[in-house]
ZABA-848098 format. One record per residue (C-alpha): residue number from 1; x, z, y. Coordinates in steps of 0.5 Angstrom, whole numbers. Example, Ala and Ser with C-alpha at 12.3 -4.5 7.8 and 13.67 -1.06 7.14 Angstrom:
# residues 2
- 1,25,16,-9
- 2,27,14,-2
END
This chain:
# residues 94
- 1,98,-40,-84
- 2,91,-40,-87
- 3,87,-34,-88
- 4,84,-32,-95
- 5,79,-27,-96
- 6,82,-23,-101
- 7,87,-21,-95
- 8,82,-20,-90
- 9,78,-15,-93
- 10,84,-11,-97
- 11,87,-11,-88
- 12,80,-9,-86
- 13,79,-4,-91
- 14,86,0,-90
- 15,83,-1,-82
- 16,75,1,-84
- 17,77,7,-88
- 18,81,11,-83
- 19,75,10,-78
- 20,70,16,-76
- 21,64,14,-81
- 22,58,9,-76
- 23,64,5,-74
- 24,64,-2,-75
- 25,69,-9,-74
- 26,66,-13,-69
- 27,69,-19,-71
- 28,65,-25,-67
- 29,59,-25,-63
- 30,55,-25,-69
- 31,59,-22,-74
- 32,61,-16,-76
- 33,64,-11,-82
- 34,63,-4,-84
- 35,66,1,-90
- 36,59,4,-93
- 37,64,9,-98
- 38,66,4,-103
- 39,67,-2,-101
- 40,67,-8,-94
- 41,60,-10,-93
- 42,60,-16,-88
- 43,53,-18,-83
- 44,51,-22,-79
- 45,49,-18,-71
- 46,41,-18,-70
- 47,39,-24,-66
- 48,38,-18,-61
- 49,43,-17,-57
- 50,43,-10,-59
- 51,50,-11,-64
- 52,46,-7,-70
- 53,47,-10,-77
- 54,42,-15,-79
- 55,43,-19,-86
- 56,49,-17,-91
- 57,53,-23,-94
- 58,58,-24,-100
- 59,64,-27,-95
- 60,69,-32,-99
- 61,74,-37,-98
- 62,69,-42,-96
- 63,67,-38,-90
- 64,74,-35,-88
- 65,75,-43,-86
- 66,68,-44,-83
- 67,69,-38,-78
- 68,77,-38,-78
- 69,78,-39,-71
- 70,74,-33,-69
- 71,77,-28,-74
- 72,85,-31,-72
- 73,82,-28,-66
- 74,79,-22,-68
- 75,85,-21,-72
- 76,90,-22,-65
- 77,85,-16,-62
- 78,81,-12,-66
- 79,75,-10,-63
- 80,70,-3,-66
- 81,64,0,-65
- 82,61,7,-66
- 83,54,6,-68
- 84,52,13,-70
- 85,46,10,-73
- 86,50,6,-79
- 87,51,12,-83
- 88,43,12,-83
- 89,43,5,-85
- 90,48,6,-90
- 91,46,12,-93
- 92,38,8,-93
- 93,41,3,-97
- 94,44,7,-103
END
């Protein structure tokens, strides 16, 4: 079964929004999703190590069939983070 974008962001934020504020998907070592309120946003993690949120993108089909792989495996165990310090990111971006 091929994953779409359309269906990944509808199960990610009926899971996102039943989190405590500052959580985010952990959804590849350079990949990650939080819910800022409204919407999904998705990021790429800080070349760091740190797994804070660096550069925002617009995920697309295109991109679910790059990444599948990971996502598949995100997918079969989901991972979350707390990150208190998110919710200063989100409310520094509105």
């Amino acid at each position: 079964m091929q994953l779409h974008y359309a269906e990944i962001d509808a199960i990610l934020t009926s899971l996102l929004r039943s989190q405590p504020p500052g959580t985010m998907a952990l959804l590849a070592d350079f990949l990650g999703a939080y819910w800022d309120g409204t919407r999904v946003v998705y990021f790429f993690l800080h070349e760091d190590g740190s797994g804070a949120p660096d550069d925002e993108f617009e995920l697309s089909d295109y991109l679910v069939d790059k990444w599948e792989e990971e996502l598949r495996h995100w997918f079969a165990a989901p991972r979350f983070s707390m990150r208190p310090e998110l919710n200063k990111w989100i409310k520094s971006d509105a």
